[in-house]
N, C-alpha and C positions, 0 to 999 in steps of 0.2 A: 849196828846190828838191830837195834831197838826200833830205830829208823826203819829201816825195811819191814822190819814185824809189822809195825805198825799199819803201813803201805799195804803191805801183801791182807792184810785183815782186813782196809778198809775195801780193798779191792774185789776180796770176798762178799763182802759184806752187801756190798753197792750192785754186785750178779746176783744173790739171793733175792735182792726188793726186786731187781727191775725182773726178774724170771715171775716172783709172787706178782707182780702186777700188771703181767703181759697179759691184754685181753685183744682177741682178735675182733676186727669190725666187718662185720658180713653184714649183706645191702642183698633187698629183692624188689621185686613192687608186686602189687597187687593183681594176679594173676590166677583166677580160678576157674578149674579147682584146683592145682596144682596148689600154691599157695595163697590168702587172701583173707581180708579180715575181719571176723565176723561183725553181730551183733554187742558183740561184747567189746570191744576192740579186742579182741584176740587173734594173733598170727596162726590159720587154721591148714589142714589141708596134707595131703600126703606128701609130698614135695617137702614143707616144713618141718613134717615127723620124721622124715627119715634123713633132713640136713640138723635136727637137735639129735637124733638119733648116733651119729657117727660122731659128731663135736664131744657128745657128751662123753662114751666112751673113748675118745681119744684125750678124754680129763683134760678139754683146754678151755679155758673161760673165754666167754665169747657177748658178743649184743647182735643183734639181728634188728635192723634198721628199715621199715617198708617207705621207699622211694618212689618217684615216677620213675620208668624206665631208662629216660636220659642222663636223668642224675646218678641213677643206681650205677649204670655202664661205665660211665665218665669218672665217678670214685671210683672202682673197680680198678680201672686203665689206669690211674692216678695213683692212686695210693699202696704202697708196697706192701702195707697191713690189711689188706682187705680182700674178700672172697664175695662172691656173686652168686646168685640162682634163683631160678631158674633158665639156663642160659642152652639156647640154639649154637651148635659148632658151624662153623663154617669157615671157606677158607678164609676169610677176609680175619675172621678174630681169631684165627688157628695161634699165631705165632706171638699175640697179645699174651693169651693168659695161658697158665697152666691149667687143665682138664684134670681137675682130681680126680672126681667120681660120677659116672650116669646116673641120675635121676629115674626119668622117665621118656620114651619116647611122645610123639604126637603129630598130630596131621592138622595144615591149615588150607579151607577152602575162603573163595569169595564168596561173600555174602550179597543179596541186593536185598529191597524192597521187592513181597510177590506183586505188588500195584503196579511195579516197572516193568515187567515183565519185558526183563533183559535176561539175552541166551546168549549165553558163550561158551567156546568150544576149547579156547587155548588162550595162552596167559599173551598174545598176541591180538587177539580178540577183544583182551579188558584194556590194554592200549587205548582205546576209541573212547572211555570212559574217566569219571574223576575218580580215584583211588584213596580212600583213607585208607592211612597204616599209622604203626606208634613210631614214632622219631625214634632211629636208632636200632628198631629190635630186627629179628633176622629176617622179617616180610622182607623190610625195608629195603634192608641193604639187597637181598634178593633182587627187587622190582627195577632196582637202582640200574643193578648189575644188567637184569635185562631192558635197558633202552627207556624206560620210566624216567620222569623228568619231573622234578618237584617245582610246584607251583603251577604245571601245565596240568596232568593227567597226576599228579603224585600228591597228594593232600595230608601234611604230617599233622598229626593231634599225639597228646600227651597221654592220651587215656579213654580208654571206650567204655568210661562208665556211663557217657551220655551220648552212648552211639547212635541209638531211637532217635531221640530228637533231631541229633545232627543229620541222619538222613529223611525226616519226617518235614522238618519246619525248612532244612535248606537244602533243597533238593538239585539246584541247579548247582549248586557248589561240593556233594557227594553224590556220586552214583552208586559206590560199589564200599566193601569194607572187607579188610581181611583177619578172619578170625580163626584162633585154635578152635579143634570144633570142640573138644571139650570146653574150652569157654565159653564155645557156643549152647553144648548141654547145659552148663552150668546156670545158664542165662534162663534157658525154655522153664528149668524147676524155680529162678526166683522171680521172674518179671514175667508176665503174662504179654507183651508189646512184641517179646519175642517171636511168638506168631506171627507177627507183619514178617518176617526175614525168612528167604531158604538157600542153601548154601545153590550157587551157580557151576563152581570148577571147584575142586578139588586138586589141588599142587601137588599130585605124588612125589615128586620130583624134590617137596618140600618135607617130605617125611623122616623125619632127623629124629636126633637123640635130644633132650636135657642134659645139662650137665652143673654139677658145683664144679666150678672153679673160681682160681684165684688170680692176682697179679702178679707176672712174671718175675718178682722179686720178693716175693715173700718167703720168707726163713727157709730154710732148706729144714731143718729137724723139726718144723710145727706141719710143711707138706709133708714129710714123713709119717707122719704122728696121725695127722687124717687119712692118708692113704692107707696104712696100717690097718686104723680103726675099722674102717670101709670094707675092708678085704675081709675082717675076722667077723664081719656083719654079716656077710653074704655067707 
């Protein structure tokens, strides 16, 4: 009988630590203004205020981790403990994660050089051109999906924090770039170079939601607990 006591306590005991030391791992990359990181190294941006926003009231302890996009995704798909955002729905990632909560909507057009003084009418159009997009994120898999071919017309890079140069200094290797336009606002108020760029097409076709989501196995009562949170936000 002592025996069992014992058991049954340590049993208790060993659910109280491991519940006190559940912390959730959430991944994003630098993405603004959505989310992005300043001056200070701080995680800034409305996207971030309103994914500390819902965590925090839903009382779960959490780390928020700024990634490249590929890595960010790949932990995301991977890992049963981790949740993602700022993330594009579509079918291809539909059945991947679970959609907790909308974010923000957003629109992505192609950008060129005004120097190039390239006109396009249809995303059949940029076809004829070289195409940077970020490995991985919803351009991508979009351009994939229509007829785009990586390494021919499809140019993957990790990150457009040196989108300037790369179509400034190699111009026969980018022609075209695809940008949220609010990261393209975001661009025109810190870097003055962004003047050289003006959007060419506009993807209505591309105008999606944001979303926090998670990996399709993570806890059933911690997605409860955020979806929750979320709902009594609104």
């Amino acid at each position: 009988m002592l025996l069992k006591f014992v058991f049954g306590f340590s049993l208790l005991i060993s659910s109280i630590v491991a519940h006190a030391q559940y912390k959730l791992n959430v991944v994003t990359e630098n993405f603004p203004n959505f989310q992005y990181i300043n001056g200070e190294g701080e995680l800034i941006g409305a996207a971030a205020d309103k994914v500390r926003m819902v965590l925090d009231n839903a009382q779960i302890d959490y780390h928020i981790s700024v990634q490249t996009w590929t890595t960010a995704y790949n932990t995301a798909a991977r890992d049963s403990n981790t949740c993602i955002f700022s993330m594009a729905k579509n079918d291809q990632r539909g059945e991947k994660f679970n959609w907790i909560f909308p974010i923000s909507k957003f629109t992505t057009s192609f950008y060129a050089l005004k120097s190039s003084r390239i006109d396009i009418e249809s995303v059949e159009d940029a076809k004829q051109y070289k195409v940077a997009v970020i490995k991985d994120n919803y351009s991508h898999q979009f351009l994939v999906k229509n007829g785009f071919i990586e390494g021919y017309n499809l140019v993957l890079i990790n990150s457009f924090d040196r989108v300037f140069e790369l179509l400034e200094a190699r111009r026969s290797f980018v022609d075209l770039v695809i940008l949220s336009d609010n990261q393209f606002k975001f661009k025109q108020q810190h870097d003055s170079r962004s003047g050289l760029l003006e959007p060419v097409l506009t993807l209505e076709n591309l105008n999606t939601q944001l979303y926090f989501a998670c990996n399709k196995n993570l806890a059933p009562h911690i997605t409860k607990k955020i979806k929750l949170a979320y709902k009594q936000s609104g």
